[in-house]
PAVO-657280 format. One record per residue (C-alpha): x, y, z. Coordinates in Angstrom, 1 decimal. Layout:
BEGIN
<rec X="X" Y="Y" Z="Z"/>
...
REM end
This chain:
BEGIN
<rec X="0.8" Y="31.0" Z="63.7"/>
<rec X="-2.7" Y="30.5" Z="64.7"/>
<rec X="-5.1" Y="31.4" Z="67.7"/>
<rec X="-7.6" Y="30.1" Z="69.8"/>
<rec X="-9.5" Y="31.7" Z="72.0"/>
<rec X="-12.2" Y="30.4" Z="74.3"/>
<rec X="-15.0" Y="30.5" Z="77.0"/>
<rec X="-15.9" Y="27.9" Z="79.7"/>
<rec X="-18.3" Y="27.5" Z="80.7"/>
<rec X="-21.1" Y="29.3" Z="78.8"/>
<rec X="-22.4" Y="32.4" Z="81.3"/>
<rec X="-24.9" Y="33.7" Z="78.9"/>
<rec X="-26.1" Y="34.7" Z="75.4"/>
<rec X="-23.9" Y="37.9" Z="75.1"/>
<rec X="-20.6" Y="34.8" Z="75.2"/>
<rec X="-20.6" Y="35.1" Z="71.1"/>
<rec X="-20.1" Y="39.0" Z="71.1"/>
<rec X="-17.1" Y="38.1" Z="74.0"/>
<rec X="-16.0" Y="35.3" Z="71.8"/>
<rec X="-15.7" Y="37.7" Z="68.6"/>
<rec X="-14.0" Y="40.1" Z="70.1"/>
<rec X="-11.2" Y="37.6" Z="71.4"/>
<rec X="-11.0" Y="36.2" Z="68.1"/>
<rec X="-10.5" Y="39.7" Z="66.3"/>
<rec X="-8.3" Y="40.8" Z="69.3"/>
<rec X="-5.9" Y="38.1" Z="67.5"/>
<rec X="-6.7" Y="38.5" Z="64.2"/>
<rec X="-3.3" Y="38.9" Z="62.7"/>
<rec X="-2.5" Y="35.3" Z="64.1"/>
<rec X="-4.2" Y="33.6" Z="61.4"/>
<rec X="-5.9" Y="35.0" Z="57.7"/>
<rec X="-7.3" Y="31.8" Z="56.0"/>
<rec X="-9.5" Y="30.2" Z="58.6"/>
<rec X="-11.9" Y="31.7" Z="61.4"/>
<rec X="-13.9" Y="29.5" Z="63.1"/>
<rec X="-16.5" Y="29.9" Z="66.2"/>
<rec X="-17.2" Y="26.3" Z="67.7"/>
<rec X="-20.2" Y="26.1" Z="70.6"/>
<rec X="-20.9" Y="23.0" Z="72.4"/>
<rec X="-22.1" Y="22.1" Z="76.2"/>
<rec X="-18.8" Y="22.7" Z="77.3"/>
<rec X="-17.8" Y="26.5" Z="76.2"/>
<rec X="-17.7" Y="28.7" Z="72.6"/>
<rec X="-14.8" Y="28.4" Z="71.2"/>
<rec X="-12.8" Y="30.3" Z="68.8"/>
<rec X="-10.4" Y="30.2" Z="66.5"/>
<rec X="-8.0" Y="31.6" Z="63.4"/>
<rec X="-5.6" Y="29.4" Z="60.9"/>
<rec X="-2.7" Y="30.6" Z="59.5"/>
<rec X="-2.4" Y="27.6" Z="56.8"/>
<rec X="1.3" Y="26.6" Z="56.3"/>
<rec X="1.8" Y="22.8" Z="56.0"/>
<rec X="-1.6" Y="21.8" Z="54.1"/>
<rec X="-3.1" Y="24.3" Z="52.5"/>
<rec X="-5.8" Y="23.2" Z="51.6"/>
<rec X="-9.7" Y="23.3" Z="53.6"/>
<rec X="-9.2" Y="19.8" Z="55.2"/>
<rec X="-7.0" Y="20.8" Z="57.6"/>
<rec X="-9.5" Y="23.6" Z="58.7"/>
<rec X="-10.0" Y="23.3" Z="62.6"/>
<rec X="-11.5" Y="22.2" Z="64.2"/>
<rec X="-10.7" Y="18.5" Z="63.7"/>
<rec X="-13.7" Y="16.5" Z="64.7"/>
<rec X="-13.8" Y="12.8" Z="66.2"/>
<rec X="-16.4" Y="10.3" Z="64.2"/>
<rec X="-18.4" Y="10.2" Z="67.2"/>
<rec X="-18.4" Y="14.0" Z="67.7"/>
<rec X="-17.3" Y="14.0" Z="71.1"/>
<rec X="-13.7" Y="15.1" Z="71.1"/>
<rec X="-13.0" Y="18.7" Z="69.4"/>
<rec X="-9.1" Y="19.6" Z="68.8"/>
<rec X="-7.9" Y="23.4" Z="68.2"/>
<rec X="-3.9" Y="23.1" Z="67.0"/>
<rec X="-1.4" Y="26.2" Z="66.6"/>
<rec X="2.4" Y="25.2" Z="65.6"/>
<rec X="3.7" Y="22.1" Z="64.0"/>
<rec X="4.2" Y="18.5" Z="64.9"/>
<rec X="8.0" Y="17.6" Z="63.7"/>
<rec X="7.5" Y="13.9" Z="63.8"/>
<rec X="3.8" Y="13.9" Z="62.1"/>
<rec X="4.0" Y="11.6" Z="59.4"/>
<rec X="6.4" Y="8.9" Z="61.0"/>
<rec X="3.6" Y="8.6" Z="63.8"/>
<rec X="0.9" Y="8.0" Z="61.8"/>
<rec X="3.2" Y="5.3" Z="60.3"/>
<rec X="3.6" Y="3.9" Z="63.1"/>
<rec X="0.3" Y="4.0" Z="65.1"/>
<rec X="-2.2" Y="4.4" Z="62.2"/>
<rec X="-0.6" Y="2.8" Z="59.0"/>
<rec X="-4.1" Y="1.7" Z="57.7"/>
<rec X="-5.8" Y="4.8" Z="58.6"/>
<rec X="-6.9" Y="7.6" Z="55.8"/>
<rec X="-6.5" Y="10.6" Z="57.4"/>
<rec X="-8.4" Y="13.2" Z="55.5"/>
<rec X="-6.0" Y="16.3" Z="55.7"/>
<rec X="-2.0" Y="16.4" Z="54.7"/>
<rec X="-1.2" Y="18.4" Z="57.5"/>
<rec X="0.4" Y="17.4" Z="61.0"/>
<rec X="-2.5" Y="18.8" Z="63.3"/>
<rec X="-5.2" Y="16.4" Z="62.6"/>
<rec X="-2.8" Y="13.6" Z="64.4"/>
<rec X="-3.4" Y="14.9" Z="67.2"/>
<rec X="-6.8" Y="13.6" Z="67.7"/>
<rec X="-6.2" Y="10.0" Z="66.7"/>
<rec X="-3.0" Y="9.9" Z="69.1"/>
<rec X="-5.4" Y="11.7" Z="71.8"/>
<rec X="-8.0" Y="9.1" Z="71.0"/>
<rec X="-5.9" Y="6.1" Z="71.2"/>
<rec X="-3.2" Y="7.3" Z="74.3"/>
<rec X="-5.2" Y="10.1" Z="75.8"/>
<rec X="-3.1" Y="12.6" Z="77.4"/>
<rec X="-0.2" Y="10.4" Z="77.3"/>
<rec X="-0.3" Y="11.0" Z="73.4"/>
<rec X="2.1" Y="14.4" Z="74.5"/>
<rec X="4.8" Y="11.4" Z="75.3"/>
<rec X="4.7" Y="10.9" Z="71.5"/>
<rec X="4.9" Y="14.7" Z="69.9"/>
<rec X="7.7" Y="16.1" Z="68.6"/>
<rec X="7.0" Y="19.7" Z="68.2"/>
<rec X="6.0" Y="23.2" Z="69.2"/>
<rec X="2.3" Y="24.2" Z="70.1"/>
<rec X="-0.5" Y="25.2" Z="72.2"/>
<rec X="-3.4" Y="22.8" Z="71.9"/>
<rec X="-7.5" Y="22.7" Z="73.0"/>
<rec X="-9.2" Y="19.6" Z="73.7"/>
<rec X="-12.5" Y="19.7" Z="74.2"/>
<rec X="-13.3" Y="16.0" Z="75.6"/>
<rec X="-17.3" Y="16.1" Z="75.8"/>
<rec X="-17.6" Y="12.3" Z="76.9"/>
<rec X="-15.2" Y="12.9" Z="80.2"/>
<rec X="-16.5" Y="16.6" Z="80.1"/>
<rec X="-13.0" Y="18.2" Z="80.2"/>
<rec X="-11.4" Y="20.5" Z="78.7"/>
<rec X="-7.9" Y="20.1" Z="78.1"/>
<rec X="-5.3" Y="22.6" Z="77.3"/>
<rec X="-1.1" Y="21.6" Z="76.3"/>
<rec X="1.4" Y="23.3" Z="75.1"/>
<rec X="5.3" Y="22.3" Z="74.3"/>
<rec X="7.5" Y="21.3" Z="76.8"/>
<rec X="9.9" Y="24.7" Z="76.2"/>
<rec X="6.4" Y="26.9" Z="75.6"/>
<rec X="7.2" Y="28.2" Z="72.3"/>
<rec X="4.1" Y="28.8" Z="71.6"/>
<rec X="1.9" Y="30.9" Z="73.7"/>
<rec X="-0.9" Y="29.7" Z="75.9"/>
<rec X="-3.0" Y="32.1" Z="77.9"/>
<rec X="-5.8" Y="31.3" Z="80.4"/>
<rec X="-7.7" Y="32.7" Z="83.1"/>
<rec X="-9.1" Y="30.3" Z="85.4"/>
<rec X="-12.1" Y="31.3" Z="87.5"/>
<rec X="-12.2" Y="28.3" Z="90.4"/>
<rec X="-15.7" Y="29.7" Z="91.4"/>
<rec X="-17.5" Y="28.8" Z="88.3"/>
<rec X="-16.0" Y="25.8" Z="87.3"/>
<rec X="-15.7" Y="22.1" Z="89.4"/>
<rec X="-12.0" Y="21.6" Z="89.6"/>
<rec X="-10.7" Y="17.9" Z="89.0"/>
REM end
C-alpha cells in the first residue's frame, strides 16, 4: 500500500521538516517511490508501493497538462482499463497502471468521477484552479484516510 501525507495550508518554512517526518512516520507503506510535492495550496507527501505498473510512469503524483490538478492514489481501481475504454478510447495514457485514471475521470466528471470507480482507496486532489483540496476514499473505507481539520485556519466551503 501506499501513503500520503499532507499539510494545508503552508504555516511556515519549518512545514518540510513536519512533512518528512509524516512521510517517514509511514515509511513502511511504500519502498519504491517518495515524493514531497509543494504548491500554493499545501506540501504534500507521499510513498509508492509499486504493484500494478512497475515501472516510473506511474510515480505520483500524476500531473494535469495544465498543471493545475495534482492526484496522490493508494489502492487499486478494479474497473481501470474498461473505463478508459469507455471514456478515453483515443487517449495515450502514459503509465499501465490504474491510478493515473483518476485524473482524466476527475477532469472530465469532477467529483462525480467516484460514481464511476470500482475499487478500494484513499485519494488527494489538489484542485489549484477552484483552490480545493479534495480528499476520497472507498465507499466501505478499506483503505485508511486520516485528517485533522483545523476550521481556524482554513475558509470552510
Amino acid at each position: 500500500m501506499c501513503g500520503i501525507a499532507g499539510i494545508s495550508p503552508l504555516e511556515n518554512d519549518q512545514d518540510i521538516v513536519v512533512i518528512k517526518k509524516m512521510v517517514n512516520s509511514i515509511c513502511h507503506r511504500g519502498p519504491d517511490q517518495e515524493n514531497i510535492f509543494k504548491n500554493r495550496l499545501g506540501i504534500f507527501g507521499f510513498l509508492r508501493l509499486k504493484i500494478i505498473d512497475l515501472s516510473e510512469k506511474s510515480n505520483q503524483p500524476f500531473i494535469s497538462e495544465n498543471q493545475k490538478i495534482q492526484i496522490f492514489y493508494n489502492g487499486e481501481i478494479y474497473n481501470y482499463k474498461e473505463l478508459k475504454e469507455a471514456y478515453f478510447p483515443n487517449l495515450k495514457f502514459k503509465s499501465d497502471g490504474d491510478g493515473e485514471i483518476i485524473l482524466y475521470l476527475y477532469e472530465k466528471f469532477g467529483m462525480n468521477f467516484l460514481d464511476k470507480v470500482k475499487g478500494m482507496f484513499s485519494i488527494s486532489i489538489i484542485d489549484s484552479r477552484k483552490k480545493k483540496i479534495f480528499l476520497v476514499r472507498d465507499r466501505c473505507g478499506i483503505n485508511p484516510l486520516y485528517y485533522k481539520f483545523n476550521k481556524n485556519k482554513l475558509d470552510v466551503c
